[in-house]
VOPAGU-2260 file (C-alpha; in pm, 1 decimal, decimal comma):
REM VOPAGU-2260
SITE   aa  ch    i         X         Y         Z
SITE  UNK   A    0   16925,0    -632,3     213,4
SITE  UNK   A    1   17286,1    -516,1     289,7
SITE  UNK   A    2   17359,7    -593,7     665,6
SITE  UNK   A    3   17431,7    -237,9     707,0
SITE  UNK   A    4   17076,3    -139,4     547,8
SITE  UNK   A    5   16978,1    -428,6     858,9
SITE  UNK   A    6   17138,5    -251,3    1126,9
SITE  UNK   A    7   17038,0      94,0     993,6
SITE  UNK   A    8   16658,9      13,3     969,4
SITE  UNK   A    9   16699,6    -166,2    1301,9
SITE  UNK   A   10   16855,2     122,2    1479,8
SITE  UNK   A   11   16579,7     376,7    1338,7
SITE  UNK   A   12   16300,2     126,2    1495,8
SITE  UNK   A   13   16459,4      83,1    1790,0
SITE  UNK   A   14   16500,2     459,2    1839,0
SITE  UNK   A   15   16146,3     576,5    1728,1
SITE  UNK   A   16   16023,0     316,8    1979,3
SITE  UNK   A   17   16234,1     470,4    2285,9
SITE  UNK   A   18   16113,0     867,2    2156,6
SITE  UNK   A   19   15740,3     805,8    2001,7
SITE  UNK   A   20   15609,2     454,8    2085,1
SITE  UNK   A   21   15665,4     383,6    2440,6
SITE  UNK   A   22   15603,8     811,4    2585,0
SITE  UNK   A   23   15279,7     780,7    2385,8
SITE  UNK   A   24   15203,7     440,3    2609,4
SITE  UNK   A   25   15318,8     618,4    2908,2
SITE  UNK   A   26   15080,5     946,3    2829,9
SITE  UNK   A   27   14792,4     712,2    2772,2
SITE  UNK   A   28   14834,6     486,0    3109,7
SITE  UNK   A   29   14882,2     785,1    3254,0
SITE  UNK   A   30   14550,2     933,5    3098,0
SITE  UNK   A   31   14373,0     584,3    3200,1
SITE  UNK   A   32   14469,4     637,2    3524,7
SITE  UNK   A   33   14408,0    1020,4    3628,7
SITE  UNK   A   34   14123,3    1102,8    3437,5
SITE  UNK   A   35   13932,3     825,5    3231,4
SITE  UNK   A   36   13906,1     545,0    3526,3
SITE  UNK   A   37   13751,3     807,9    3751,3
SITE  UNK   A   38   13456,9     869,1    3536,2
SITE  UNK   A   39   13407,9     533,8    3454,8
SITE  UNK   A   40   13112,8     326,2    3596,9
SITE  UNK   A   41   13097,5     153,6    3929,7
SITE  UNK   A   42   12882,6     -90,2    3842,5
SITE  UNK   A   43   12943,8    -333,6    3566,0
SITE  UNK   A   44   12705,5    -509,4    3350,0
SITE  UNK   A   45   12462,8    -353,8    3052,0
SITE  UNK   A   46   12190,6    -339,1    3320,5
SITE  UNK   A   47   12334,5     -51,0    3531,7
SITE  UNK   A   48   12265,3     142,0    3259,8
SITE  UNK   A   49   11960,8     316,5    3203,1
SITE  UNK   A   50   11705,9      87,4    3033,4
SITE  UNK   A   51   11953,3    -175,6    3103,7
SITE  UNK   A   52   11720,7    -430,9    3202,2
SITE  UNK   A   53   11532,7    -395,7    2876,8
SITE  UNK   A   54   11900,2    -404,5    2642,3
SITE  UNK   A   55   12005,5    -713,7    2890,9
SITE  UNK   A   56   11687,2    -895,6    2730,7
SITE  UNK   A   57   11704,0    -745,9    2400,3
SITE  UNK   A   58   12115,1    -882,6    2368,4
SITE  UNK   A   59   12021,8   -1211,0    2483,6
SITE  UNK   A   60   11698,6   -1225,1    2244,8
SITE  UNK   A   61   11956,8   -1092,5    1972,8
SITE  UNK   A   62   12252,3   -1354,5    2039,7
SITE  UNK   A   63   12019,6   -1698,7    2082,1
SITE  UNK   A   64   11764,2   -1674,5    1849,1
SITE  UNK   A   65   11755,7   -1815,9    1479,3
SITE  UNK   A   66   11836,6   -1553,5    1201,7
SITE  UNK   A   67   11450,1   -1583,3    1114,5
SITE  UNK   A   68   11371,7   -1414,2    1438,1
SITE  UNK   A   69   11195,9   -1759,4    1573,4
């Protein structure tokens, strides 16, 4: 590759980064922040979900037992 192809191809990243990449991060934090956080859950943990105390027992069942269900 010609150093000219190099800085050409170099030039075109850099740019699409500055007008696509990084205002699509900025929409998203931006997004995270205003709207999706505030909806999210307070409390943390498969159990403050409903039924949680059942899929808490079921994960654990699921994760530490022998793949012949023993």
């Amino acid at each position: 590759m010609s150093a000219a192809d190099r800085t050409r191809l170099n030039d075109a990243i850099v740019a699409a980064i500055g007008t696509d990449v990084r205002p699509a991060y900025v929409k998203l934090a931006n997004f995270l922040a205003t709207e999706y956080a505030s909806k999210g859950r307070t409390d943390f943990g498969v159990w403050s979900l409903p039924n949680g105390e059942a899929l808490y027992r079921f994960y654990i069942r699921e994760q530490t037992t022998d793949f012949d269900g023993s």
